[in-house]
PAMISE-960389 format. One line per 5 residues: number of its first residue (from 1); their letters; for each residue x negated, y negated, z of C-alpha. Coordinates in steps of 0.05 Angstrom, whole numbers, always signed. Last residue first. Layout:
BEGIN
NUM	A	X,Y,Z  ... .
END
This chain:
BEGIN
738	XXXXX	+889,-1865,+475  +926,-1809,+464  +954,-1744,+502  +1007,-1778,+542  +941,-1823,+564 .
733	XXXXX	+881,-1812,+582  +822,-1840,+595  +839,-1905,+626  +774,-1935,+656  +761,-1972,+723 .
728	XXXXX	+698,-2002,+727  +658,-2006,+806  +631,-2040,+854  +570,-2071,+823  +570,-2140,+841 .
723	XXXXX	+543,-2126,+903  +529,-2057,+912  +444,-2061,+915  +449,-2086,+984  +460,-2021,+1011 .
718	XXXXX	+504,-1951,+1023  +570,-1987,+1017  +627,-1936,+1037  +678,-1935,+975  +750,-1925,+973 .
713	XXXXX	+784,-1936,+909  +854,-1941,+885  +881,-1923,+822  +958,-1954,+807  +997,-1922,+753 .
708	XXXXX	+1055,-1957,+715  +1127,-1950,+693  +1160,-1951,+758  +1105,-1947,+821  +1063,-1875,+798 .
703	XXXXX	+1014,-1867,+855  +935,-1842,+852  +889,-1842,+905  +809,-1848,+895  +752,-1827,+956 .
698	XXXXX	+677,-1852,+948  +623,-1842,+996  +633,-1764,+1006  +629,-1752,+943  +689,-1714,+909 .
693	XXXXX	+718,-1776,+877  +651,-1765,+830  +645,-1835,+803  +624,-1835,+733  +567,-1872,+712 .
688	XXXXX	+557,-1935,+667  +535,-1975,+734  +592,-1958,+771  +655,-1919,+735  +721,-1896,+761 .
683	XXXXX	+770,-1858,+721  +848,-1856,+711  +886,-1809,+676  +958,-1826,+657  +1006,-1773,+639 .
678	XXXXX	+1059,-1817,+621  +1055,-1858,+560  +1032,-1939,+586  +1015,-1982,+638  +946,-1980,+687 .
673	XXXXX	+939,-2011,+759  +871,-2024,+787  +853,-2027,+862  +789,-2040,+904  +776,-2010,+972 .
668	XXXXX	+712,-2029,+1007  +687,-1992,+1068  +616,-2023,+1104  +551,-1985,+1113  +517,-2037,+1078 .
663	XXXXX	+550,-2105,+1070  +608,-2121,+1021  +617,-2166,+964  +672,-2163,+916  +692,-2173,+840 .
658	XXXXX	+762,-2165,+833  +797,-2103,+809  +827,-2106,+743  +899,-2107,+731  +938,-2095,+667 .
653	XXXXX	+897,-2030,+649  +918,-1997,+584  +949,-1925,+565  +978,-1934,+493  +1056,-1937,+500 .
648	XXXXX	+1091,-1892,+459  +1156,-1913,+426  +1206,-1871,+399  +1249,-1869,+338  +1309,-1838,+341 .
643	XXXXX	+1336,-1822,+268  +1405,-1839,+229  +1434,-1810,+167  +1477,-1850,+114  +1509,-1837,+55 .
638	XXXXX	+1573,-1876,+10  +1609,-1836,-25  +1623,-1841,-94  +1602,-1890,-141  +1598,-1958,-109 .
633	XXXXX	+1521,-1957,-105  +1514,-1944,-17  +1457,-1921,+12  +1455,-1924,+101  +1394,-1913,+142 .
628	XXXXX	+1414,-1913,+219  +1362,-1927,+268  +1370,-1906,+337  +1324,-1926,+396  +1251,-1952,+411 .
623	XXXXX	+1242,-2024,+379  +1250,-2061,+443  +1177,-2029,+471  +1140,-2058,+419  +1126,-2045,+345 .
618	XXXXX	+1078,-2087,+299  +1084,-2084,+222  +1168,-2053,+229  +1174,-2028,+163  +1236,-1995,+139 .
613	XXXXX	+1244,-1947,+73  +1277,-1970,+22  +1233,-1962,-34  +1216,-2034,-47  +1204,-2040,+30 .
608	XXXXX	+1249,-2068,+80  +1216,-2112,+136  +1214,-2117,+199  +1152,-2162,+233  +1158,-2218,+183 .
603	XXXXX	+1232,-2227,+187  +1292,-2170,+177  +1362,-2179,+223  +1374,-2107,+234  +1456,-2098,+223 .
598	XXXXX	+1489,-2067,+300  +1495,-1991,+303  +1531,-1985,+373  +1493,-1911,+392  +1514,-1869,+466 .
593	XXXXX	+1452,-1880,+489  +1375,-1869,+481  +1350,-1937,+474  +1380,-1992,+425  +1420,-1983,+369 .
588	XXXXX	+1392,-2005,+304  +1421,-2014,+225  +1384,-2006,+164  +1420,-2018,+85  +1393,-1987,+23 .
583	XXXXX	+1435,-2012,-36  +1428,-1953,-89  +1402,-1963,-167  +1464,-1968,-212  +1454,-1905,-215 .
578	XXXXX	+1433,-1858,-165  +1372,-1843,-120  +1357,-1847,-53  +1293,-1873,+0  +1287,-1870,+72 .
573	XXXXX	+1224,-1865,+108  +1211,-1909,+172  +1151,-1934,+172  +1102,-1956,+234  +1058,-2013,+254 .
568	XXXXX	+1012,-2011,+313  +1022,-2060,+372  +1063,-1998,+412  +1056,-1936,+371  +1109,-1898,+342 .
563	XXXXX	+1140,-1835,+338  +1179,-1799,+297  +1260,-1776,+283  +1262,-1760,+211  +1301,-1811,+160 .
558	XXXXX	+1324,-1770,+89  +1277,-1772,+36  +1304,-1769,-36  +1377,-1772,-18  +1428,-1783,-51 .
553	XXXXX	+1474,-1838,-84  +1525,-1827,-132  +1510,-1831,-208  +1543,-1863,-257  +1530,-1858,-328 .
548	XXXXX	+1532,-1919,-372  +1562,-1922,-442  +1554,-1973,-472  +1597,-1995,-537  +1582,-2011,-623 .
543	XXXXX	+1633,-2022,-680  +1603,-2023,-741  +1620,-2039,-822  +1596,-2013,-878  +1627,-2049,-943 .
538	XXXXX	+1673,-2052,-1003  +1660,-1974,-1034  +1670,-1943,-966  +1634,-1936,-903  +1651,-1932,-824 .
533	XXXXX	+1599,-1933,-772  +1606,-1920,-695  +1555,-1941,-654  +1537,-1914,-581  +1497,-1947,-543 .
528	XXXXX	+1466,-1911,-483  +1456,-1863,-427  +1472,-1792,-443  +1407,-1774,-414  +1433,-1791,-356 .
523	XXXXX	+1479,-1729,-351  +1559,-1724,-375  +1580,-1649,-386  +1631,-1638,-441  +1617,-1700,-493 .
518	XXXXX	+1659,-1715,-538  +1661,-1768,-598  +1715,-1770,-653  +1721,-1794,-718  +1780,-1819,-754 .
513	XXXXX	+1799,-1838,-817  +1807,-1768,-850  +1786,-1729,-793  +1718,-1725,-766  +1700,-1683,-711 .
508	XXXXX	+1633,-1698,-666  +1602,-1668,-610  +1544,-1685,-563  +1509,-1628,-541  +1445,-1684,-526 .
503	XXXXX	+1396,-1633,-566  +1430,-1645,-627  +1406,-1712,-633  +1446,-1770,-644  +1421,-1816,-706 .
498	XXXXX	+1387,-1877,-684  +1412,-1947,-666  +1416,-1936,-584  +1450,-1876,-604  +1490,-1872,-676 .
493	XXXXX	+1552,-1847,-707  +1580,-1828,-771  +1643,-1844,-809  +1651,-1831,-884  +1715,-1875,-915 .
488	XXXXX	+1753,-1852,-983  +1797,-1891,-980  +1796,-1969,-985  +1809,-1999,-909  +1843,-1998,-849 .
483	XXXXX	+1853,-1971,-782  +1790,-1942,-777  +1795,-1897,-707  +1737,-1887,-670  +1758,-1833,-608 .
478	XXXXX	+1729,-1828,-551  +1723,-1761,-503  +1680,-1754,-448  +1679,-1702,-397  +1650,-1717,-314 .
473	XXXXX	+1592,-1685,-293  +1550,-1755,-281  +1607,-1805,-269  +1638,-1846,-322  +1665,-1923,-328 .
468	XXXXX	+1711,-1937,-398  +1673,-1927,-461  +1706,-1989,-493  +1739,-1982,-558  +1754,-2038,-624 .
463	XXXXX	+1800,-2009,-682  +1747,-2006,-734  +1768,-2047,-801  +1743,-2010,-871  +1730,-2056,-931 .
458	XXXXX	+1780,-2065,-979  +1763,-2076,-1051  +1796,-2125,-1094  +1781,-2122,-1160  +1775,-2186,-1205 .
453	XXXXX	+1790,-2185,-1288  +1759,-2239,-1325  +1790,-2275,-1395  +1758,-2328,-1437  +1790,-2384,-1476 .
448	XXXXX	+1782,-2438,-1521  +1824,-2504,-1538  +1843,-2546,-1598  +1890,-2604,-1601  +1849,-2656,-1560 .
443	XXXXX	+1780,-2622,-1575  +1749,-2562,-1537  +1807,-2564,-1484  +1775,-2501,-1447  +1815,-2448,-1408 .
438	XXXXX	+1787,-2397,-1357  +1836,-2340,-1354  +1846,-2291,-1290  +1862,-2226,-1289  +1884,-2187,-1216 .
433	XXXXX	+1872,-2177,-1154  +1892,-2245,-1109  +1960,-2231,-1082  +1953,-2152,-1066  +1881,-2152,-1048 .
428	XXXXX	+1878,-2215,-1011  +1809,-2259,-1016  +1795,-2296,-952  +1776,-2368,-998  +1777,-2359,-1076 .
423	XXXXX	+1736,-2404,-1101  +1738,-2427,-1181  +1684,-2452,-1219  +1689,-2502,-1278  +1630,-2549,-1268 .
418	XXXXX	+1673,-2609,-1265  +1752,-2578,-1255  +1732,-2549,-1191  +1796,-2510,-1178  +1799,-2492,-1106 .
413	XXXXX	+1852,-2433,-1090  +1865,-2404,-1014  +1912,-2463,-1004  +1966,-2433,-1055  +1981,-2442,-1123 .
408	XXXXX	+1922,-2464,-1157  +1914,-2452,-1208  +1963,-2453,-1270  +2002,-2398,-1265  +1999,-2353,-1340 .
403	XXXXX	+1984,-2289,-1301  +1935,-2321,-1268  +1905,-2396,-1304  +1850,-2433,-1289  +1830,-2503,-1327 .
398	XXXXX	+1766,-2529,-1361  +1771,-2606,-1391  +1758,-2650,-1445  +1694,-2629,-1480  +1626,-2663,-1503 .
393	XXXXX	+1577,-2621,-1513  +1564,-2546,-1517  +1565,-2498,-1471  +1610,-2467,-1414  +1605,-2429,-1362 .
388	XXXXX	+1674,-2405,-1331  +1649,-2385,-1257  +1685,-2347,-1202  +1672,-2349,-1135  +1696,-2301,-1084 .
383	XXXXX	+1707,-2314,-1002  +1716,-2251,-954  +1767,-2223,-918  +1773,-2165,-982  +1711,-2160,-1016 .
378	XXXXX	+1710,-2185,-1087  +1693,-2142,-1150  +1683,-2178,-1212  +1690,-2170,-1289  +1637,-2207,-1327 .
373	XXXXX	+1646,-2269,-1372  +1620,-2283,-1447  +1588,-2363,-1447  +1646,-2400,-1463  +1645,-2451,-1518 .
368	XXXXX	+1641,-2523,-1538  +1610,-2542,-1609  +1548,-2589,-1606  +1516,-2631,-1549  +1471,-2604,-1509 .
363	XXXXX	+1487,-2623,-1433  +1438,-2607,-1369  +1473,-2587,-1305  +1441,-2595,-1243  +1421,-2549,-1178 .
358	XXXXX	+1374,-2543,-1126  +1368,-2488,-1077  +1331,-2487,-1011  +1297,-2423,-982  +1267,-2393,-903 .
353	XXXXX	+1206,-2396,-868  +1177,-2349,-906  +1172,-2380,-967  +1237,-2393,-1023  +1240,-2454,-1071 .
348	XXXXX	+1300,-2442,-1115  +1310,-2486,-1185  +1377,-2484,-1219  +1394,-2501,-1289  +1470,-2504,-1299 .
343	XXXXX	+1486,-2501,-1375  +1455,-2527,-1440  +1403,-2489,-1474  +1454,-2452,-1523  +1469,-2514,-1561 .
338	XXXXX	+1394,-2525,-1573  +1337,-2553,-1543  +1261,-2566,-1574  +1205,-2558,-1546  +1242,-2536,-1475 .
333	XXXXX	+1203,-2552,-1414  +1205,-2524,-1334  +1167,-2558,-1290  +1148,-2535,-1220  +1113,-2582,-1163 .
328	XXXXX	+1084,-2556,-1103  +1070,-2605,-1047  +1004,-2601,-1003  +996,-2679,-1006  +930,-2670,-1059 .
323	XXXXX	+996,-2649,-1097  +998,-2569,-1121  +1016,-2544,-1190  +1073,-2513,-1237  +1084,-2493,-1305 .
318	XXXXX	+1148,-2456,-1342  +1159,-2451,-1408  +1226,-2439,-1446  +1231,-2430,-1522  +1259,-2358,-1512 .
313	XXXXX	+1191,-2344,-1480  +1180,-2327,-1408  +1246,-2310,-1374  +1298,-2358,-1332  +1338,-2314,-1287 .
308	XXXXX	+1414,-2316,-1304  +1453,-2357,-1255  +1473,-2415,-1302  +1406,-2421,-1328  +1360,-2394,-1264 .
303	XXXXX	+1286,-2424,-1247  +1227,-2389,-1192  +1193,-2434,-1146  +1146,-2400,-1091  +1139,-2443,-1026 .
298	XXXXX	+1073,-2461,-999  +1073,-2435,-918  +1093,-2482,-899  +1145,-2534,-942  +1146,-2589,-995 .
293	XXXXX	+1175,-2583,-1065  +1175,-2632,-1121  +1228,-2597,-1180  +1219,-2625,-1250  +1257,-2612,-1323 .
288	XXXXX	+1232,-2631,-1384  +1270,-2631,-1442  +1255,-2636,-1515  +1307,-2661,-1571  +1319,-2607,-1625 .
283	XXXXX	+1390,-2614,-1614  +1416,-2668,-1572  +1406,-2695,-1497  +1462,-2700,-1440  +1442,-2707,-1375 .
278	XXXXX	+1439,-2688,-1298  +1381,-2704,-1256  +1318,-2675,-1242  +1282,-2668,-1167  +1246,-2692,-1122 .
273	XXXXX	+1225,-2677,-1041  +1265,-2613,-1035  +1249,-2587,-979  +1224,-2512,-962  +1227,-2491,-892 .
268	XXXXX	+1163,-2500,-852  +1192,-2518,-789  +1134,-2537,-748  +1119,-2489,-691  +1077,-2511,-632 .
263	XXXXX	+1041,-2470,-599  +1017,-2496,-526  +952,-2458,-488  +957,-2431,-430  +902,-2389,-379 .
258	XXXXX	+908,-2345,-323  +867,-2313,-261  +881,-2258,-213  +835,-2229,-161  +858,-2179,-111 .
253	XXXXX	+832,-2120,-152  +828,-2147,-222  +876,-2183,-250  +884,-2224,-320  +944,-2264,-340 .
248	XXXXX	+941,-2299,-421  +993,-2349,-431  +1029,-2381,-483  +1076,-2437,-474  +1120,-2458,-532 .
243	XXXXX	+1150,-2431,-593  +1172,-2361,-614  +1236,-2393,-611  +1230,-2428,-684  +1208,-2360,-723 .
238	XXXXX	+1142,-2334,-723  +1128,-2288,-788  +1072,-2244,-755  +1042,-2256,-684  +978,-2230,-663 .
233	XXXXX	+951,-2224,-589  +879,-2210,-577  +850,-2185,-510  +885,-2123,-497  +826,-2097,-466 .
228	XXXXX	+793,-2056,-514  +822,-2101,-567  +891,-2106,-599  +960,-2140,-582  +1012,-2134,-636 .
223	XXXXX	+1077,-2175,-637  +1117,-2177,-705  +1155,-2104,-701  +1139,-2095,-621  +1080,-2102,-566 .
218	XXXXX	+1097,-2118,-505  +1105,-2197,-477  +1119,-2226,-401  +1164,-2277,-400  +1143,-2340,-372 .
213	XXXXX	+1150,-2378,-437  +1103,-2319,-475  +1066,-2278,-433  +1013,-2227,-442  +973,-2189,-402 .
208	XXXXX	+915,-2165,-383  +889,-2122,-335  +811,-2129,-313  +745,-2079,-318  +685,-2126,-334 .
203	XXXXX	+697,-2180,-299  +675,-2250,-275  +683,-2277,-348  +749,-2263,-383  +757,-2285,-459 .
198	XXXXX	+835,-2281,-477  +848,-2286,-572  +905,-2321,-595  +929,-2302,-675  +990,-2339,-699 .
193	XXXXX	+1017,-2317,-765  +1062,-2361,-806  +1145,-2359,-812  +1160,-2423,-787  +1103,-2462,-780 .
188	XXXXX	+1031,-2472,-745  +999,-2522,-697  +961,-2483,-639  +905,-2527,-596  +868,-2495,-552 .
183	XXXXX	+844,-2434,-594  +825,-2397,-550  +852,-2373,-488  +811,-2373,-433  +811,-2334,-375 .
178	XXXXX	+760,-2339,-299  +749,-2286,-250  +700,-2322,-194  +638,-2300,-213  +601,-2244,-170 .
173	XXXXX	+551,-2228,-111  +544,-2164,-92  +501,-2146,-31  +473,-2084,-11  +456,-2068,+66 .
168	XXXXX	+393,-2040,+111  +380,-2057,+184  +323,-2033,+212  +297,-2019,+279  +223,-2026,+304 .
163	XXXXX	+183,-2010,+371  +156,-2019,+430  +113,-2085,+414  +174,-2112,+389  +208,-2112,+313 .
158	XXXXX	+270,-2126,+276  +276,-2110,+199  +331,-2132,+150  +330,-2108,+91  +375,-2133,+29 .
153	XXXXX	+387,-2096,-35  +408,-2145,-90  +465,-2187,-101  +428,-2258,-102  +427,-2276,-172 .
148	XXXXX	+494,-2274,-178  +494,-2341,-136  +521,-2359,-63  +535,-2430,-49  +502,-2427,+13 .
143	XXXXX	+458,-2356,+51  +466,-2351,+122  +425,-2290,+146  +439,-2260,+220  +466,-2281,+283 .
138	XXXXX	+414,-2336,+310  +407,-2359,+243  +361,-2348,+181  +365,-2394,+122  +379,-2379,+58 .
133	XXXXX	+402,-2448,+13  +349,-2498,+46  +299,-2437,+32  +278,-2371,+60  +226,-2331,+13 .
128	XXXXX	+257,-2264,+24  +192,-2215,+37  +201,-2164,-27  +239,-2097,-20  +294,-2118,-70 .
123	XXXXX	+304,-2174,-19  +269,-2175,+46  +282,-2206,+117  +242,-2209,+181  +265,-2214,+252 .
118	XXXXX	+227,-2214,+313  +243,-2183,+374  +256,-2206,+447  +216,-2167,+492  +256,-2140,+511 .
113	XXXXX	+311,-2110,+457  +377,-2116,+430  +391,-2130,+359  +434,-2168,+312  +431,-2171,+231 .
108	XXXXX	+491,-2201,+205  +492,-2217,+137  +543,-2285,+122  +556,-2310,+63  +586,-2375,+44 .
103	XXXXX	+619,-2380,-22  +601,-2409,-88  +604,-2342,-130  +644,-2298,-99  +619,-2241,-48 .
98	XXXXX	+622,-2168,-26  +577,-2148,+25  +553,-2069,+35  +526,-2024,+94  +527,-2090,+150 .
93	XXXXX	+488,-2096,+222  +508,-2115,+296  +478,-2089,+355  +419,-2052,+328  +377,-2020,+373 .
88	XXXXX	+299,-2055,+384  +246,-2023,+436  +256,-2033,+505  +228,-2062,+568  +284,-2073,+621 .
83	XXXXX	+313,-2141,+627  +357,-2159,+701  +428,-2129,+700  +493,-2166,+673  +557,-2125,+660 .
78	XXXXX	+607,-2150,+627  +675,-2128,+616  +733,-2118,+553  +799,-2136,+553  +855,-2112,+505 .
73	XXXXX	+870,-2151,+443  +906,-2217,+437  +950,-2224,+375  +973,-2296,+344  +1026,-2304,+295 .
68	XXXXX	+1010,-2361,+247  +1041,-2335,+194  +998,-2354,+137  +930,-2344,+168  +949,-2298,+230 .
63	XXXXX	+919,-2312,+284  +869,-2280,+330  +851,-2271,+404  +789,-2232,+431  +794,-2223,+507 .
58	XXXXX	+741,-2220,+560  +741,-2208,+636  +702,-2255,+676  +654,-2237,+727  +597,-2220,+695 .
53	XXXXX	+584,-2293,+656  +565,-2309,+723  +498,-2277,+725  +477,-2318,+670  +467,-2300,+597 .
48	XXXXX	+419,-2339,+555  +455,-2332,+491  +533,-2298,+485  +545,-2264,+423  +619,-2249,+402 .
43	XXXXX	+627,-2216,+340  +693,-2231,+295  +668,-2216,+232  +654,-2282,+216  +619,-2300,+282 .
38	XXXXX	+640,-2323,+348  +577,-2358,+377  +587,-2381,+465  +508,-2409,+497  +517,-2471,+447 .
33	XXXXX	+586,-2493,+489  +661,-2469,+486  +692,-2402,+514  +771,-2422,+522  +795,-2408,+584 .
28	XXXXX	+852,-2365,+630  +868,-2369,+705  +900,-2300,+720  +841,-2289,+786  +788,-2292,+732 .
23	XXXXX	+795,-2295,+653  +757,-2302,+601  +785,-2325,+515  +749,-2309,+458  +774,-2349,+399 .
18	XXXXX	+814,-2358,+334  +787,-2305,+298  +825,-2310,+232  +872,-2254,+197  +883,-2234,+133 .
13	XXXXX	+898,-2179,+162  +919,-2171,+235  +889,-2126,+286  +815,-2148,+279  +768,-2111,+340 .
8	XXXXX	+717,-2168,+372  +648,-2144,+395  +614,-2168,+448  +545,-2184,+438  +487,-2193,+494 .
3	XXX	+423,-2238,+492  +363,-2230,+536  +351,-2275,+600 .
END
């Protein structure tokens, strides 16, 4: 007996072919035993068929992978006839197979013929040399663990003594997509460079990206990514949060792959590991002063003598080198010191992780004096210090006076009688301007002074706004008002931290202290920050809001009445605009009445799309009625429009005749009945040819009983040769599809 295939449509994806399934009289059963092969691709082949296998009807059934829904598909018969010579047609072939690297591969390569062909494969149009990996089966070529070495052109030819067929297909085999990020292992600092560089094999044309603690990572004022593919990712001057998990995300079709590496970011800031001390030394004696400094990257040391820079020369030298620990240490040495040497010596180690100051004061002795003081401007709200340096060796005290008031006087004034600096905390223009007089008690009956004068400037105060909520088309008008502050004041404003362009017919008046912003017709493009920004002499100073246009919704496709298919899926358009970005809400009433809009409740079959439109994946009869698409952003109005969406019914037969026997000359009648879109057109077949109801033999009636058609056929047996054969009902039409 010769082979036959059935083939077995897919209607869910990914899906699995769960089994073929025959039934007789209702009574349902799983195919099982050697004769039964579902491939794959969801072909059926059934070896050494027997005249029974004709008088089931056959189903193909499938399940979902993830949701484990299950689908059967419409039936299908068999008809079994004794072998006729024949040359080879192809029942089941491939154009192109797509493959990973490791997998199981399948290439069918079926055909029907009697005698029963041979097979033969070739590769690159050389005989396949068939191993313990290839192997040929009863469906095809099975080729394990599949290699890149095995894309190629593939032939598969099938002979008999009446002829030849062919069956001709490419295969591409490739490596699984696969990223690495190198290098593994990232130690660095605060304030270093990190460079990471993404290798992808598998691919040649992939999207990468970037991501950075699970947040994805553009390009900006320290992050650059570079290479043809975006394969290199440099960091400048990292700072502590720009630690932790990077990794590198490449796609390519449905293939995605990813790799991480950990940086880890050592805080680098200078410390001060050793240092000098305070003393007192006397003319002409040397001094050498010492700062030990560790930090990453290597911190530069630069000195100060009571907050003047230290310069080359002047009897001052300055030296410095690097530990085998990685520490740089600074000296500064003076030949030979002098009155004038002594003071506050300061050494600041500064790298790009940050800066750490160290401070002492070194004593000459000799006469006491003040080194000459400058006048100061302070900033109103903010702390001022002022220092009396003095030099010279020993003396008895240094004291503050204002307007002859020995400081302090209030809780805004610390004296630090040691070094002689005084700190004015939230300086006050009208208590705290003024002249002040540093005072030193050189010997018990003999003091010296120095006089400083301090300004007070005030810096302008903004008197806080809120843009309060707009609509597109509405008028704006906000005022900044500086409320106070040292005249004169200039006020400008910003967008999103850029100057406003003229283009946006935004306009501006300043008045004295005030500026105001108006805008006469609000769009989106108006969307933004807005800064205001008042100068003077003391400071610039900001006061920033949003401003957000609203838009009601609208829109962009309405809903259309249409038509669906039953067990097809089918979308229902809606989509709108606005801002903030519209709610899109679906309610149903079902059939054609008077509509009660009830809330959809969504699962795997409904859904609603990203664009709000609604997508029902497999509709049935229950899903024809009235859909209402409603948008709603609290602006406005809300919208809605509703649609009728109706379901056609694909013309199927539910019941199958049974098979029969009947003796020659004898009347048979056999029935089928058929559901779906009215007109339904019903046609009987015997033998792969179309009954003629005009015949004498044959007579077929037609009646409509509720929703479906029932065909019946008469037929007057002419021999022997009708048994099993009595006939094949087929729907061919149907509403005007099938």
């Amino acid at each position: 007996m010769r082979e036959l295939e059935i083939m077995g449509g897919k209607t869910l994806s990914p899906s699995g072919i769960t089994g073929c399934v025959c039934d007789r009289a209702a009574v349902f059963c799983s195919l099982s035993g050697s004769r039964f092969l579902i491939t794959s691709t969801g072909a059926l082949y059934i070896k050494d068929v027997q005249n029974e296998d004709g008088l089931y009807n056959y189903r193909c059934v499938t399940q979902h992978t993830y949701t484990g829904e299950t689908r059967q598909s419409n039936s299908a018969r068999l008809f079994v006839s004794d072998p006729a010579n024949s040359a080879p047609s192809i029942l089941d072939g491939f154009d192109h197979r797509k493959a990973m690297a490791g997998q199981r591969v399948e290439l069918p390569c079926k055909a029907l013929g009697h005698p029963e062909p041979d097979y033969r494969w070739l590769k690159d149009n050389m005989p396949l040399e068939l191993s313990g990996r290839l192997q040929k089966t009863v469906t095809g070529l099975l080729i394990e663990n599949a290699r890149p070495s095995d894309s190629g052109s593939y032939v598969c030819e099938v002979s008999n003594r009446y002829g030849t067929a062919k069956v001709i297909g490419q295969l591409h085999v490739r490596q699984p997509l696969k990223a690495t990020i190198s290098p593994r292992k990232v130690k660095s600092s605060v304030g270093s460079q990190v460079s990471l560089s993404c290798s992808v094999t598998g691919s040649s044309d992939q999207q990468l990206s970037w991501y950075r603690n699970g947040e994805i990572l553009n390009p900006g004022k320290n992050v650059r990514v570079t290479g043809l593919s975006h394969e290199n990712l440099i960091m400048d001057h990292m700072v502590k949060s720009d630690g932790g998990a990077y990794q590198c995300f490449v796609r390519q079709d449905k293939q995605s792959a990813q790799d991480h590496v950990q940086v880890i970011l050592e805080d680098g800031t200078p410390k001060i590991i050793s240092a000098f001390s305070e003393k007192v030394v006397s003319p002409a004696e040397p001094v050498s002063l010492m700062c030990n400094v560790k930090g990453t990257p290597l911190p530069t040391i630069t000195w100060t003598l009571d907050d003047e820079p230290i310069l080359k020369g002047g009897g001052h030298r300055v030296s410095q080198m690097i530990t085998s620990e990685g520490n740089v240490v600074s000296y500064l040495n003076i030949s030979s010191s002098q009155v004038r040497d002594g003071g506050v010596y300061r050494c600041s180690a500064n790298n790009s992780a940050g800066v750490v100051l160290y401070q002492a004061r070194i004593n000459v002795r000799g006469p006491a004096s003040i080194r000459p003081m400058k006048n100061i401007t302070a900033i109103a709200g903010r702390d001022t210090y002022i220092h009396c340096r003095v030099i010279g060796y020993p003396y008895y005290s240094i004291k503050w006076y204002k307007n002859s008031n020995l400081l302090p006087f209030n809780h805004r004034q610390v004296a630090f009688e040691n070094n002689g600096t005084l700190k004015l905390s939230d300086v006050q223009k009208e208590v705290d301007e003024g002249e002040y007089t540093c005072n030193v008690l050189v010997q018990p009956q003999l003091s010296t002074s120095q006089s400083v004068h301090v300004t007070v400037k005030v810096p302008p105060f903004i008197q806080p706004f809120e843009f309060p909520r707009f609509s597109i088309g509405q008028r704006v008008f906000i005022p900044c008002v500086v409320v106070s502050g040292d005249l004169p004041i200039t006020i400008t404003w910003q967008k999103d931290g850029r100057p406003i362009p003229a283009s946006l017919g935004v306009t501006i008046d300043n008045i004295d202290f005030t500026s105001s912003l108006r805008i006469s017709n609000l769009s989106l493009v108006h969307n933004g920050n807005y800064t205001c920004i008042a100068r003077n002499e003391a400071a610039a100073v900001e006061h920033q809001s949003q401003l957000i246009v609203r838009v009601p919704p609208k829109f962009v496709v309405q809903p259309r009445d249409q038509d669906g298919i039953y067990g097809k899926a089918v979308i229902l358009n809606c989509s709108a605009e606005g801002y903030p970005v519209p709610t899109i809400v679906w309610k149903f009433s079902k059939g054609a009445g008077v509509p009660q809009f009830q809330p959809i409740a969504l699962n795997g079959r409904i859904q609603v799309l990203s664009n709000g439109s609604l997508l029902i994946k497999h509709v049935v009869e229950e899903d024809s009625g009235y859909y209402l698409c409603k948008v709603s952003n609290d602006v406005g109005a809300d919208v809605s429009k509703s649609m009728y969406l109706t379901v056609k019914i694909p013309a199927m037969i539910t019941s199958y005749p049974n098979t029969t026997l009947a003796t020659q000359g004898q009347k048979k009648e056999m029935s089928c009945t058929a559901h779906g879109e009215k007109p339904i057109i019903v046609r009987w077949e015997k033998e792969d040819r179309i009954i003629n109801p005009e015949m004498a033999r044959y007579h077929v009636t037609t009646k409509e009983v509720g929703e479906e058609v029932i065909s019946t056929l008469q037929a007057l047996t002419k021999s022997r040769e009708f048994r099993d054969k009595v006939g094949n009902p087929t729907v061919i039409k149907s509403g005007g599809f099938l």
